[in-house]
N, C-alpha and C positions, 0 to 999 in steps of 0.2 A: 806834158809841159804846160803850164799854166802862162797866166796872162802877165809878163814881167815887168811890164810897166805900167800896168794898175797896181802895182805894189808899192807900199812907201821904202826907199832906198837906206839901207843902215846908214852908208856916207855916199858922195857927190866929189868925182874928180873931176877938174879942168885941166884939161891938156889942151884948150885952145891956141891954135899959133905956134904949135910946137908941132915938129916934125920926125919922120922915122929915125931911128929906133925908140924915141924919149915916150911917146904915148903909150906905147909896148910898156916899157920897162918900168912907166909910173904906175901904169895900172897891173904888171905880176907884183911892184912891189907892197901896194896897195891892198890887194885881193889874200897876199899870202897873210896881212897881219888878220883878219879880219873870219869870224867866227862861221859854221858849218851852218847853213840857210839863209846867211845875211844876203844882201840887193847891194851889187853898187855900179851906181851912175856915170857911166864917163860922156862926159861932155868933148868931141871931136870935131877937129875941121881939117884933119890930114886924111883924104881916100885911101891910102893904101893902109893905114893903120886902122881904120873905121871899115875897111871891106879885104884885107887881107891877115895882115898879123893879126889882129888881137881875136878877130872869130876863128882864127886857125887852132888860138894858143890853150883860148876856152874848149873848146872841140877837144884838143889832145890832150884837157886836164879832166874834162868828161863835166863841165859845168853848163848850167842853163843860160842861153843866152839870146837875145831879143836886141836888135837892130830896128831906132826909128830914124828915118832920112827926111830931115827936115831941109828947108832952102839950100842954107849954108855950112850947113852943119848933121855928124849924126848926136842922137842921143843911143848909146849903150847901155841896155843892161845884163849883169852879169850876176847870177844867183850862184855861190858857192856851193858844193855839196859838201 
């Protein structure tokens, strides 16, 4: 698994200030338009979406995925296969 956020990301989601289920569901809808190697960025400040769903959802779609925990906030990346 390479380094995922040394990579330049295809595209950059905000789901800041949004809450369970909406982070989830922006970022499957997101991820599905979006081509086989691309990077993409979600910007988080809900814990349960930033340390349960969304690494769960990458995990059971078998995609590469990299968690950075910053103050307030995570930064997500999520590499498509």
């Amino acid at each position: 698994m390479g380094d995922l956020k040394s990579q330049e990301p295809k595209e950059t989601l905000d789901v800041l200030g949004r809450v369970c289920p909406y982070p989830l569901v922006l970022t499957k809808k997101k991820i599905e338009k979006m081509d086989s190697g691309d990077v993409l960025k979600v910007l988080c400040d809900a814990p349960a979406s930033a340390e349960d769903s969304i690494p769960r959802y990458v995990e059971k779609q078998g995609y590469e995925f990299e968690s950075v925990k910053l103050e307030d906030k995570w930064e997500l990346f999520i590499k498509k296969s």
